[in-house]
BATILUM-209773 format. One line per field, with one value per residue: residue number from 1; x, y, z of N, C-alpha, C in turn. Coordinates in pm, whole numbers, plus 50000, padded with zeros to 5 digits. Atoms other than C-alpha are relative to their C-alpha. Example, Ala and Ser with C-alpha at 12.3 -4.5 7.8 and 13.67 -1.06 7.14 Angstrom:
! residues 2
sepa	[1:2]
neast	[50089:49918]
nnorth	[49881:49881]
nup	[50000:49994]
caeast	[51230:51367]
canorth	[49550:49894]
caup	[50780:50714]
ceast	[50090:49923]
cnorth	[50120:50109]
cup	[50000:50073]
END
This chain:
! residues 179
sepa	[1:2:3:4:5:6:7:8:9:10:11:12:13:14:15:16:17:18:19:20:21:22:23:24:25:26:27:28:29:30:31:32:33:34:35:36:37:38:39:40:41:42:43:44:45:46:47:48:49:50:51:52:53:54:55:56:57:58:59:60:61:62:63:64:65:66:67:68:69:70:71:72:73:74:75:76:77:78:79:80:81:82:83:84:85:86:87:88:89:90:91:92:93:94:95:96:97:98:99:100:101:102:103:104:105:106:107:108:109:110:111:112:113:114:115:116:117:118:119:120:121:122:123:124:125:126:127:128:129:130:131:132:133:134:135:136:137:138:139:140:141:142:143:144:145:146:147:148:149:150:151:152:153:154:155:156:157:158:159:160:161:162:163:164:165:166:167:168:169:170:171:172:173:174:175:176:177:178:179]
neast	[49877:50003:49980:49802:49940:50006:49944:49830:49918:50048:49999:49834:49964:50024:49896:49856:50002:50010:49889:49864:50030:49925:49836:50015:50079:49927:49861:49976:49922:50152:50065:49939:50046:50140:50027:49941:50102:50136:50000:49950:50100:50106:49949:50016:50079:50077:49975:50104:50091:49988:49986:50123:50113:49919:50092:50197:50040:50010:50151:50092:50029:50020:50189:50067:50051:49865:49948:49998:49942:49851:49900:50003:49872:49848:49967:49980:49891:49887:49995:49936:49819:49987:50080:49971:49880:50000:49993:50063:50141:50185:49897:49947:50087:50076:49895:50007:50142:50023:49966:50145:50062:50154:50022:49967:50096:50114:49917:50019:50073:50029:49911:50109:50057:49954:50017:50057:49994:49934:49923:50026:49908:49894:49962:49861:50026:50096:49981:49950:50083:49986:50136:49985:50120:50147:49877:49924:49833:50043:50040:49954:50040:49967:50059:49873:50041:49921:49962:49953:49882:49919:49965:49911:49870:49981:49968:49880:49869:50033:49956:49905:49876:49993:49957:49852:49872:49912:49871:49869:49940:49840:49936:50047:49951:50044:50142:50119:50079:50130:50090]
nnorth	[50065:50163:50004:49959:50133:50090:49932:49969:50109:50143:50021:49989:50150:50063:49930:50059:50114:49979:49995:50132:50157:49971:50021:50150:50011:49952:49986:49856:49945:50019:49889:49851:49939:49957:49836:49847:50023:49959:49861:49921:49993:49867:49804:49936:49994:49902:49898:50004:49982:49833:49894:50044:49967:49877:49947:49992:49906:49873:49999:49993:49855:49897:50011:49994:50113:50055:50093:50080:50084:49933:50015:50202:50111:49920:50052:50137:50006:49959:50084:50075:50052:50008:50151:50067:49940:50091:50165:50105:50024:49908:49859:49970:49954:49923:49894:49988:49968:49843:49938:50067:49839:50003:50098:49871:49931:50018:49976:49808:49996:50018:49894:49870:49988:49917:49837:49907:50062:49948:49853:49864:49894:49994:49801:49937:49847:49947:49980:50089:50135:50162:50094:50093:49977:50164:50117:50040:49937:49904:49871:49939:49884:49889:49848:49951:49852:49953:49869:49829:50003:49930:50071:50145:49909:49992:50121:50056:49896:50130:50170:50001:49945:50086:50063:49975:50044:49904:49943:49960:49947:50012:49916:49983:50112:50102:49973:49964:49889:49957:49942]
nup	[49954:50107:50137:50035:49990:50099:50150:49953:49958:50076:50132:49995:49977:50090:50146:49992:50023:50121:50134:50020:50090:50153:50036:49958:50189:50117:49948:49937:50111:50095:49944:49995:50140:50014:49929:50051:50138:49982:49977:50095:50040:49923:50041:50140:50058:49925:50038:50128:49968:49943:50135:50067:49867:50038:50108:49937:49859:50006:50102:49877:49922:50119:49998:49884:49933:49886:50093:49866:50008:50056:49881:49945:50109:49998:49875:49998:50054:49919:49857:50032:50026:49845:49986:50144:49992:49873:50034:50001:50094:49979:50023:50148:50135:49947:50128:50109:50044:50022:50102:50127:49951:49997:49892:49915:50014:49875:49877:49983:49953:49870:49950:50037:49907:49895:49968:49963:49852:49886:50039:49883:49979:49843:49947:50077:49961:50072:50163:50069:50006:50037:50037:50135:50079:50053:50005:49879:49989:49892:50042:49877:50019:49958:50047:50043:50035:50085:49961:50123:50026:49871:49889:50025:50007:49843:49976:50076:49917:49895:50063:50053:49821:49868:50091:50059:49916:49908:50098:49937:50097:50000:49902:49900:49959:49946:49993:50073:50008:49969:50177]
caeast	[33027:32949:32970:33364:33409:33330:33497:33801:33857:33680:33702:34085:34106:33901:34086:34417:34293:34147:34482:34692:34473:34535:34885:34870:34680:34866:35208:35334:35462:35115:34941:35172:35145:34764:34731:34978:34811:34452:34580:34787:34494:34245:34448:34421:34069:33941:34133:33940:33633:33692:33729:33402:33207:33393:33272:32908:32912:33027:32776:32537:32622:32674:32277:32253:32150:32344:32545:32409:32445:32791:32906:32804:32977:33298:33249:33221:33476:33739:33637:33664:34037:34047:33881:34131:34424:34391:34539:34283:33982:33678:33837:33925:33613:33411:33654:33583:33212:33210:33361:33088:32911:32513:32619:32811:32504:32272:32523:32470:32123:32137:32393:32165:31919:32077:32185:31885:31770:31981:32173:32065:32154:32443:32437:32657:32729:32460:32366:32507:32310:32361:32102:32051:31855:31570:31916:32073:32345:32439:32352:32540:32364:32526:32438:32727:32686:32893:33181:33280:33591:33754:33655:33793:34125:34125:34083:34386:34614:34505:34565:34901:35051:34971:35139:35486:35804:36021:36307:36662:36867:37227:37455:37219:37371:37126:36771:36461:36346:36055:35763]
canorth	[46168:45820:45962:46102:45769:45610:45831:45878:45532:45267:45346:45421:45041:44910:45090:44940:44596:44643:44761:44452:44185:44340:44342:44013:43915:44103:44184:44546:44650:44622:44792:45088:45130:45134:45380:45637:45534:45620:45945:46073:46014:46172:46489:46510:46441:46652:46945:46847:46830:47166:47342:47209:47314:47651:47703:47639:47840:48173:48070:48124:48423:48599:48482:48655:48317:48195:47956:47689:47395:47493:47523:47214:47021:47274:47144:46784:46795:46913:46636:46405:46453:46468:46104:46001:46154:45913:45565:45323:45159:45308:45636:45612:45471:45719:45976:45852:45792:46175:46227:46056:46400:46239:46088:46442:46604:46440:46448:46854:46840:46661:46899:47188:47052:47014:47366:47473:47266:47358:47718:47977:48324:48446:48772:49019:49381:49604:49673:49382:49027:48661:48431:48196:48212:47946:47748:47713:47942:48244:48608:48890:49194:49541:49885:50089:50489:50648:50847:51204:51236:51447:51132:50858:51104:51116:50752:50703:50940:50717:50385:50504:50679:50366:50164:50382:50302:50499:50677:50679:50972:50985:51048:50953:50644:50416:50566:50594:50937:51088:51100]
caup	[12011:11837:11500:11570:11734:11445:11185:11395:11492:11355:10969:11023:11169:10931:10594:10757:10811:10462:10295:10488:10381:10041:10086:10201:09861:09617:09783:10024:09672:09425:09728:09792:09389:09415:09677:09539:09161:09338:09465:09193:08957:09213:09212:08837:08792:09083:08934:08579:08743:08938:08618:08487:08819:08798:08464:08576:08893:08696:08390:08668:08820:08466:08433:08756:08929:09275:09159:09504:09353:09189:09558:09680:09384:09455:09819:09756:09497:09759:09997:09722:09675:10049:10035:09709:09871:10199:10204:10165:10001:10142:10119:09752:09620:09837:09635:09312:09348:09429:09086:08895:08811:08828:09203:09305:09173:09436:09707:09631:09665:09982:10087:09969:10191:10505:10466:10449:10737:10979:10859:11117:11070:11305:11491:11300:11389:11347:10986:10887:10813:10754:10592:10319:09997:09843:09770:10072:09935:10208:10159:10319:10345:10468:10479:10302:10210:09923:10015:09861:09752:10001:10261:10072:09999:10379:10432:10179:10381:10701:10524:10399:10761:10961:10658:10610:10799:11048:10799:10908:10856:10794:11085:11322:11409:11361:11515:11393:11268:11449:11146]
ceast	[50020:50041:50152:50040:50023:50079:50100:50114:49942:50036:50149:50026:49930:50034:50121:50006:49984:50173:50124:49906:50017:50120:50022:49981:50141:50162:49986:49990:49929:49911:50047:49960:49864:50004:50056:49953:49881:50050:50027:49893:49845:50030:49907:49845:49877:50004:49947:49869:49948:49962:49855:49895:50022:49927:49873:49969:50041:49917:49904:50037:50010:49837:49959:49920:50091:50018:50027:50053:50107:50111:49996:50068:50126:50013:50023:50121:50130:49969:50026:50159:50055:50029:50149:50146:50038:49992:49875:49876:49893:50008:50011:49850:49870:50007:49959:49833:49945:50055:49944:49878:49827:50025:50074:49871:49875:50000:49974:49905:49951:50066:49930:49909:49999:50004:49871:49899:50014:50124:49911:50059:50083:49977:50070:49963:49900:49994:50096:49955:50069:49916:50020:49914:49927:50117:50068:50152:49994:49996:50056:49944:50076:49973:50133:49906:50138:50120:50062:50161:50145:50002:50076:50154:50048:50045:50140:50099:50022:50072:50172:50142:50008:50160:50219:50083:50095:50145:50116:50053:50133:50051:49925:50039:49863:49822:49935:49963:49876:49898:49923]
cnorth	[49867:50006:50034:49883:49922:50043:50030:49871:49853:50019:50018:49851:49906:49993:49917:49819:49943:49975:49884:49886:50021:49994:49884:49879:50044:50041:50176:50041:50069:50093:50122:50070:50032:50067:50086:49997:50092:50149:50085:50019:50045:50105:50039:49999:50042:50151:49960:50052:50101:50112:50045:50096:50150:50100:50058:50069:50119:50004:50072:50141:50068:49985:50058:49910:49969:49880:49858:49905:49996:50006:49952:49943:50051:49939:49855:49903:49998:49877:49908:49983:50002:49799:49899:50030:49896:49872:49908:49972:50046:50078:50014:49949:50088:50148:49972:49960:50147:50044:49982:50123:49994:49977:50127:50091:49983:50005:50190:49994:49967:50112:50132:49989:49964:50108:50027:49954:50063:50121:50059:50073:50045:50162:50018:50159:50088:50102:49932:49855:49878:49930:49922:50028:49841:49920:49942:50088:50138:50138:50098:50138:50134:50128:50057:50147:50026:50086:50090:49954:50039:49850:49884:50066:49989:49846:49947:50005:49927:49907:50018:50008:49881:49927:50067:50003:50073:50021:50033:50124:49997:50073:49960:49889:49843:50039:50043:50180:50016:50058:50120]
cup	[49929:49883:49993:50042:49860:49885:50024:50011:49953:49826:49978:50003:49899:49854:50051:50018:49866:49895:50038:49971:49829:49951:49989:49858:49889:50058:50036:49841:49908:50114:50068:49878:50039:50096:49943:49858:50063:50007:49912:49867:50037:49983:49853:49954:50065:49934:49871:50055:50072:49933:49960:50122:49998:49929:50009:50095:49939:49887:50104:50033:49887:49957:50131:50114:50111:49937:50186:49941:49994:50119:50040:49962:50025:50160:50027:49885:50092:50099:49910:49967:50128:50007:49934:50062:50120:49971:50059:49922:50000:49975:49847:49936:50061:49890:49871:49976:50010:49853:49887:50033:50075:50185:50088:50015:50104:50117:50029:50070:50101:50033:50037:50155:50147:50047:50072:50162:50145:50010:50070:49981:50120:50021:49929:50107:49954:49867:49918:50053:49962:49969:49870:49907:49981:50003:50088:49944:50114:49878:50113:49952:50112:49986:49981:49969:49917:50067:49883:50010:50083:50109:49952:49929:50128:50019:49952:50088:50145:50006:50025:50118:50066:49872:50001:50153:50044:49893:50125:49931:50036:50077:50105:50119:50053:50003:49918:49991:50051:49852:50015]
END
C-alpha cells in the first residue's frame, strides 16, 4: 500500500512542484517546449532502440536460444517511453536513463531476476503447463495430437457454419432464411 502511495501520489506532487519551479526559472513557455521536446524525442528513440532489441531477440531464437534478456529490454523499453511520454523531470530522465543500452541492460538482469524469484507456475487446464526457463523467460507446454485429414476437414466445416450468415431470399419480405 505504501509503495502505490508513493508512486500514485507523492512523485506526481513532487514532478509538478518540480516542473513550476522550472517554469518559474525559465518561463510556462521554455517548460511546455521541454516537456513536449522530451517526449517527442523519446518516441523516436524508443522506436530506434526497439528495432535494435528486436533484431537481437529473433538473432536469438534463429540460434535457437530464448531470447530472455531481449524481453526484458523490449519491456523496459516500453516503460521507458511510458516514463519519456509523462510530463516531468524524474519521469523523463528515468526514460532516458532506460535508453542508455549498458544501464537498460542491467535493469534486464535485475528484471530477469525477480522473475525468477518470484514467477510461480499457474494452474492451467489439464495437459497444459506454465513455468519459466534458467532465464526467467516463460515456457508453455501442451499436449497436442495430429489430426487426419478427414478431422481437420470436419473442423473446417464447423468453423465455417458457426461463421456464415442467415441468407435472405427474394420476396420474402425481409426474413431470415432458415440455413
Amino acid at each position: 500500500m505504501a509503495k502505490w502511495l508513493f508512486l500514485f501520489i507523492v512523485v506526481p506532487l513532487f514532478e509538478l512542484w518540480l516542473l513550476i519551479s522550472i517554469g518559474e526559472q525559465l518561463g510556462a513557455t521554455t517548460t511546455i517546449a521541454i516537456v513536449f521536446v522530451t517526449g517527442m524525442l523519446g518516441i523516436a528513440l524508443v522506436k530506434q532502440q526497439g528495432r535494435r532489441v528486436l533484431a537481437n531477440a529473433r538473432e536469438r531464437l534463429q540460434q535457437g536460444k530464448v531470447p530472455g534478456q531481449q524481453i526484458a529490454e523490449g519491456l523496459l523499453l516500453f516503460a521507458s517511453g511510458a516514463f519519456l511520454m509523462t510530463p516531468g523531470v524524474v519521469t523523463d530522465l528515468t526514460g532516458l536513463a532506460l535508453l542508455i543500452p549498458s544501464v537498460r541492460a542491467w535493469a534486464g538482469r535485475r528484471l530477469i531476476a525477480w522473475f525468477k524469484k518470484n514467477a510461480r507456475p499457474m494452474p492451467g487446464p489439464q495437459g497444459f503447463r506454465v513455468g519459466a526457463d534458467a532465464f526467467g523467460a516463460p515456457i508453455f507446454e501442451a499436449d497436442a495430437r495430429v489430426l487426419s485429414p478427414e478431422e481437420l476437414a470436419e473442423r473446417e466445416r464447423t468453423r465455417e457454419a458457426g461463421r456464415a450468415a442467415p441468407q435472405l431470399e427474394a420476396g420474402d419480405g425481409g426474413e431470415a432464411a432458415s440455413p
